[in-house]
N, CA, C and O of each residue as an XYZ file, in Angstrom:
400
protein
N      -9.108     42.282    -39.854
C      -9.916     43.363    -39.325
C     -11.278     42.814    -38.882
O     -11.987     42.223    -39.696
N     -11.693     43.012    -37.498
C     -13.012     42.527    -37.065
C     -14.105     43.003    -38.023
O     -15.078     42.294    -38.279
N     -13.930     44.175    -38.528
C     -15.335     44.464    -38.901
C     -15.878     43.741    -40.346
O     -16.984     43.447    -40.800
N     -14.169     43.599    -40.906
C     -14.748     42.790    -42.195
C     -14.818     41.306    -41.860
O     -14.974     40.494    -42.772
N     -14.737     41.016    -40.913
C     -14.822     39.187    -40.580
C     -16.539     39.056    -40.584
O     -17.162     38.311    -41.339
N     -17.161     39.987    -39.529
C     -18.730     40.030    -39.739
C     -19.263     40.657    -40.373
O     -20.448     40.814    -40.079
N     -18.587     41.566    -41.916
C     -19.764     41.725    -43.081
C     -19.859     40.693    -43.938
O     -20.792     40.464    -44.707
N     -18.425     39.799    -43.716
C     -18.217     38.637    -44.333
C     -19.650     37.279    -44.231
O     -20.053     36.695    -45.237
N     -20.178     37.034    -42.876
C     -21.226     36.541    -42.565
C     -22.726     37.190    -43.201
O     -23.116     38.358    -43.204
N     -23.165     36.358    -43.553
C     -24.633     36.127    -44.140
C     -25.516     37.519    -42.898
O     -25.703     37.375    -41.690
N     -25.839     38.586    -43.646
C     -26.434     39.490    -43.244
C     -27.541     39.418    -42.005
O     -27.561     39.943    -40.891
N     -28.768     38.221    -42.949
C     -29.476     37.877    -42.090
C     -29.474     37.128    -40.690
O     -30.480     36.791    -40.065
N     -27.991     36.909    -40.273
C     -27.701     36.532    -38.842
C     -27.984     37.241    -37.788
O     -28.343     36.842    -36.680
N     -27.793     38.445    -38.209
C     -27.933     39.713    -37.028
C     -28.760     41.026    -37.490
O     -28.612     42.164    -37.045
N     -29.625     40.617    -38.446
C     -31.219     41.184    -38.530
C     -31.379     42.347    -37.370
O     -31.263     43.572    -37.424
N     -31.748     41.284    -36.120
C     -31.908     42.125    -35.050
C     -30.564     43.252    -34.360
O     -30.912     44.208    -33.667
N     -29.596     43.085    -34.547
C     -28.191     43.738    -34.153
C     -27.968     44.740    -35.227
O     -28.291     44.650    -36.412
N     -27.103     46.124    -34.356
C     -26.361     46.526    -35.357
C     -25.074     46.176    -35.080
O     -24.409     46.499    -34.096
N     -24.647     45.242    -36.353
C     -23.554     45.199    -36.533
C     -22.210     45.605    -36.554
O     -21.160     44.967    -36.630
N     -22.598     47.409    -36.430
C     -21.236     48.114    -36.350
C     -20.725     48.121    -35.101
O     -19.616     48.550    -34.784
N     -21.974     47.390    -34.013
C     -21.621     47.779    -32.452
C     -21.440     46.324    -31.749
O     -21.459     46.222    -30.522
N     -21.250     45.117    -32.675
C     -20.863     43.684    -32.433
C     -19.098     43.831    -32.524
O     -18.234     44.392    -33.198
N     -19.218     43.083    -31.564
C     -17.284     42.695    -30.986
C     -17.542     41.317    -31.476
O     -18.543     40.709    -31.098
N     -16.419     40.636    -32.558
C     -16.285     39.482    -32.727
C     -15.794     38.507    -31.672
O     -15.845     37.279    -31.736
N     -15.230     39.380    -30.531
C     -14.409     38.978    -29.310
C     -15.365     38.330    -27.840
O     -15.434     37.393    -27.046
N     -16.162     40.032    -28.347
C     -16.807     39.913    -26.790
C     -18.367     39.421    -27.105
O     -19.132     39.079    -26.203
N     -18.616     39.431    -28.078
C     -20.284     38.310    -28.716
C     -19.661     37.149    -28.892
O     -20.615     36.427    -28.602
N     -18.851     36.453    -29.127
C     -18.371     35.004    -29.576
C     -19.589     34.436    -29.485
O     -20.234     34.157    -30.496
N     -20.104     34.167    -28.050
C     -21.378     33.298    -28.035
C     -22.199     33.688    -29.100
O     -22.388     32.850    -29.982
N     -22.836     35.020    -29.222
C     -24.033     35.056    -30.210
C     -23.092     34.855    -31.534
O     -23.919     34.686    -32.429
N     -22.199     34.809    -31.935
C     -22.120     34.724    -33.074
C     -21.794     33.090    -33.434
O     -22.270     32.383    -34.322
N     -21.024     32.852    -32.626
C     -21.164     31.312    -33.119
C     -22.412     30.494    -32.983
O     -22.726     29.739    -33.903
N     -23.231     30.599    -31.777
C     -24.457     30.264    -31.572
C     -25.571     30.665    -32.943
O     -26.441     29.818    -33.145
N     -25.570     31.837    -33.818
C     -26.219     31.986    -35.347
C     -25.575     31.518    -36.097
O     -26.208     30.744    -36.815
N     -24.173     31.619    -36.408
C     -23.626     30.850    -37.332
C     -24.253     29.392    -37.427
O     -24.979     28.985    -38.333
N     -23.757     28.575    -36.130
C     -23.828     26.907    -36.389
C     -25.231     26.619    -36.406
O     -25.584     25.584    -36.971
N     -26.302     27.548    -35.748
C     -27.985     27.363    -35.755
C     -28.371     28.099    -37.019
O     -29.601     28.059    -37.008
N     -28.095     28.563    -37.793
C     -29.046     29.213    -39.043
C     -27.824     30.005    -39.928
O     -28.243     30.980    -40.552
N     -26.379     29.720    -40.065
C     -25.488     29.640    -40.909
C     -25.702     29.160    -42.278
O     -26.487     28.314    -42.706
N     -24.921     29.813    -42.806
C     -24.400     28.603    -44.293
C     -23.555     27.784    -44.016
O     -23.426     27.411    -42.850
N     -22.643     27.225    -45.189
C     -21.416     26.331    -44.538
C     -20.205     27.390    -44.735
O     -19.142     27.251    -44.130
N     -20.466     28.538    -45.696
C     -19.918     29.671    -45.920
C     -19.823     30.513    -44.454
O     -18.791     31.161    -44.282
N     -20.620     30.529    -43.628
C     -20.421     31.120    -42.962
C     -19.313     30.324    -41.820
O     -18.357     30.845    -41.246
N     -19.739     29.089    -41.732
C     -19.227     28.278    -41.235
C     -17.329     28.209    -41.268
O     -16.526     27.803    -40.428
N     -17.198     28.640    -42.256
C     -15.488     28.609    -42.859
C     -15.205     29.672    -42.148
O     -14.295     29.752    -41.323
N     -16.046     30.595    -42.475
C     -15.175     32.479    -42.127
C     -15.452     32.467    -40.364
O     -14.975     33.425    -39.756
N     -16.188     31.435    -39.575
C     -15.642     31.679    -38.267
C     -14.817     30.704    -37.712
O     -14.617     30.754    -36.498
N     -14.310     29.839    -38.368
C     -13.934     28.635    -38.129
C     -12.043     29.150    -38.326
O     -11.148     28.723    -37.597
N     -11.813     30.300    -39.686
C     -11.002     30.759    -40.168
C     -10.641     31.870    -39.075
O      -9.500     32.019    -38.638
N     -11.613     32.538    -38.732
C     -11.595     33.634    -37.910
C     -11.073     33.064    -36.312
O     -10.002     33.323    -35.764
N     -11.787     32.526    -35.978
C     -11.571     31.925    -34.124
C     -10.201     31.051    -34.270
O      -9.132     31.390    -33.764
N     -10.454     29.597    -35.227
C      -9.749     28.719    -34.821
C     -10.942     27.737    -34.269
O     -11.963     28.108    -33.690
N     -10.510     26.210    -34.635
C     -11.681     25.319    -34.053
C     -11.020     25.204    -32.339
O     -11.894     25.075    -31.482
N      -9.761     25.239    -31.908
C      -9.871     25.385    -30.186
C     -10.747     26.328    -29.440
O     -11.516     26.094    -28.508
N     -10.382     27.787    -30.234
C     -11.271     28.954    -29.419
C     -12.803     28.082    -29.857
O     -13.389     27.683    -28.851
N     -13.284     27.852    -30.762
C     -14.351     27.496    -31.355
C     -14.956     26.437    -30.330
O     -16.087     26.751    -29.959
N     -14.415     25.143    -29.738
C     -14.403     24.192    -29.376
C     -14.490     24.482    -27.774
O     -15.200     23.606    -27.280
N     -14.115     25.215    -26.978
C     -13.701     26.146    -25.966
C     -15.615     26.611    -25.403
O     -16.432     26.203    -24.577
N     -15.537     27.599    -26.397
C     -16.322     28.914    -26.205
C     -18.067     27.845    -26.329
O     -18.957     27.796    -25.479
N     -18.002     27.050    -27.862
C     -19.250     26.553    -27.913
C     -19.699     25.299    -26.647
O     -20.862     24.985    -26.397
N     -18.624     24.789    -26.054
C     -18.987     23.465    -25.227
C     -19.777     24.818    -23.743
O     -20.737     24.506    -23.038
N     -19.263     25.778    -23.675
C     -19.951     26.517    -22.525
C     -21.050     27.344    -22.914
O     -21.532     28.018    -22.004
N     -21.590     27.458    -24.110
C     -23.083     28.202    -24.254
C     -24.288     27.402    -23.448
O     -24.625     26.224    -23.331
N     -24.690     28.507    -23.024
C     -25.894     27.712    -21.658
C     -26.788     27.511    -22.791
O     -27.860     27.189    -22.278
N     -26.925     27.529    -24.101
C     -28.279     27.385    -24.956
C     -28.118     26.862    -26.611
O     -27.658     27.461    -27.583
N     -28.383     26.237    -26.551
C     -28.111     25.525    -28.249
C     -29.784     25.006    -28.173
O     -30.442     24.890    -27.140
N     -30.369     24.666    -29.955
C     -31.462     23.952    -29.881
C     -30.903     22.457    -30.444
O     -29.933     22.367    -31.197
N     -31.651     21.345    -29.971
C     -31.051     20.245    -30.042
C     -30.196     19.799    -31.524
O     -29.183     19.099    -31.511
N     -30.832     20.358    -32.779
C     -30.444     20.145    -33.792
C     -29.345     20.879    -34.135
O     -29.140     20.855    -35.349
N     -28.413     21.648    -33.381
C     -27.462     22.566    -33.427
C     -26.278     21.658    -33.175
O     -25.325     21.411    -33.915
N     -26.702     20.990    -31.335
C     -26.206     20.128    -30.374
C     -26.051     19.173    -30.792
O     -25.171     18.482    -30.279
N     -26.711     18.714    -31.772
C     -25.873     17.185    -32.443
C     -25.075     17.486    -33.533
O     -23.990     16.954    -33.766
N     -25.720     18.507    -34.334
C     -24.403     18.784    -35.520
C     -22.961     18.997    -34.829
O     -21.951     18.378    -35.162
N     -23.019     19.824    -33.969
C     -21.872     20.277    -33.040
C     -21.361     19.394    -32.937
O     -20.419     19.333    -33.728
N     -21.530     18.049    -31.945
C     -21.183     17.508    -31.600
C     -20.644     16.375    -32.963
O     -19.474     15.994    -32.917
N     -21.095     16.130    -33.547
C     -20.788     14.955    -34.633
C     -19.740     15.918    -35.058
O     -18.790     15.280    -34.605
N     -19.060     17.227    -35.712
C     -18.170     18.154    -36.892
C     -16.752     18.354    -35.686
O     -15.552     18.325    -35.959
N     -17.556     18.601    -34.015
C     -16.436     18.527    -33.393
C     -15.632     17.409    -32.383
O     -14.668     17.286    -31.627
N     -16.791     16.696    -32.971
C     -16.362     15.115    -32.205
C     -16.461     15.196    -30.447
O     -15.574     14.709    -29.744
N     -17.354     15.703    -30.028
C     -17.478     16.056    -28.730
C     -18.942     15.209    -28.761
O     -19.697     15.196    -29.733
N     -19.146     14.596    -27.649
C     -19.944     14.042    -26.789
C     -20.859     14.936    -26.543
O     -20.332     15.736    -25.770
N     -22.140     15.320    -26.803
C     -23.465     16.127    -26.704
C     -22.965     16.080    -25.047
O     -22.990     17.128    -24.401
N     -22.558     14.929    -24.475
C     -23.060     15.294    -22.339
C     -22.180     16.333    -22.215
O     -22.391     17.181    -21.348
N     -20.983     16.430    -23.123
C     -19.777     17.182    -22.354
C     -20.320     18.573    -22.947
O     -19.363     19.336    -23.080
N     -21.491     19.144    -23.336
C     -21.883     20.150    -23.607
C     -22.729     20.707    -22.560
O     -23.619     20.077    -21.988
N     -22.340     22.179    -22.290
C     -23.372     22.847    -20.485
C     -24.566     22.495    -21.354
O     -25.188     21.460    -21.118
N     -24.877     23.205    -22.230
C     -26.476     23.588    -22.648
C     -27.158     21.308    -22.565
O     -28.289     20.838    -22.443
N     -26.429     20.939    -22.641
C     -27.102     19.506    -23.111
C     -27.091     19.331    -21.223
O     -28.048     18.736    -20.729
N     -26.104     19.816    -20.389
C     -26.458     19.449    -18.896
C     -27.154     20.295    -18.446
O     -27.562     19.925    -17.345
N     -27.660     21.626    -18.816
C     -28.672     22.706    -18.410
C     -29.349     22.132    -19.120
O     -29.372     23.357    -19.233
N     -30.153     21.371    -19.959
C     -31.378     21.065    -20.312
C     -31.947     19.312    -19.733
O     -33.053     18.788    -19.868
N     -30.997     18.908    -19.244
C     -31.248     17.608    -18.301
C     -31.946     18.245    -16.514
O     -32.837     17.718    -15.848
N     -31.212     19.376    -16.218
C     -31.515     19.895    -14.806
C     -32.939     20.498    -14.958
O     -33.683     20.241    -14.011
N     -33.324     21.042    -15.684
C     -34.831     21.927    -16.215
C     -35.618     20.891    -15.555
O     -35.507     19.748    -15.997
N     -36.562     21.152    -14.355
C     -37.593     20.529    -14.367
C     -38.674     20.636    -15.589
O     -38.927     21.746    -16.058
N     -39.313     19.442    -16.101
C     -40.942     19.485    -17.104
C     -41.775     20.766    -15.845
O     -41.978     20.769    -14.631
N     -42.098     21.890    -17.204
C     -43.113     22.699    -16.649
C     -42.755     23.664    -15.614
O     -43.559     24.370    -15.006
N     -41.374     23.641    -15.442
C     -41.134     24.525    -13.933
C     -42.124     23.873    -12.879
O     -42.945     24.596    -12.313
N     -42.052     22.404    -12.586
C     -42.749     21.634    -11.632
C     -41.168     21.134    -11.013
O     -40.366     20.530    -11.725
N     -40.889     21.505     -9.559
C     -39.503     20.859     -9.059
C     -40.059     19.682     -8.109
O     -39.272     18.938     -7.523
């Protein structure tokens, strides 16, 4: 049941959200994006259990936004190459300063 997969997650993930109106389906991004950035490792199991590491592996290599310390854990747990990540090639294209 979706709704108990995200009471299952650490409350303080979605502070800002109400939760009763989160799709585990159609948020994937925000939820894996809080999980792997400010998760437990608990939380870590119940989406890992929930998705599957393909959907997992899939969905996270296309988030336009990770912070770098996310982007290397990621990459080292899923054995993926930080380049083959968008957010690691959307943050190479960023001009310094919005100066093009």
């Amino acid at each position: 049941m979706e709704d108990n997969f995200l009471s299952k997650l650490s409350g303080y993930l979605f502070w800002d959200y109400d939760i009763e109106k989160l799709d585990p389906n159609i948020d994937i991004n925000l939820v894996l994006e809080r999980v792997f950035s400010r998760g437990t490792e608990n939380d870590e199991r119940e989406v890992f259990s929930y998705y599957g590491q393909n959907k997992i592996r899939n969905t996270i290599l296309n988030i336009k936004y990770l912070d770098k310390k996310t982007l290397n854990y990621l990459s080292i747990i899923l054995c993926i190459p930080r380049e083959d990540f968008r957010c690691y090639k959307h943050s190479l294209s960023e001009s310094p300063f919005g100066i093009s």
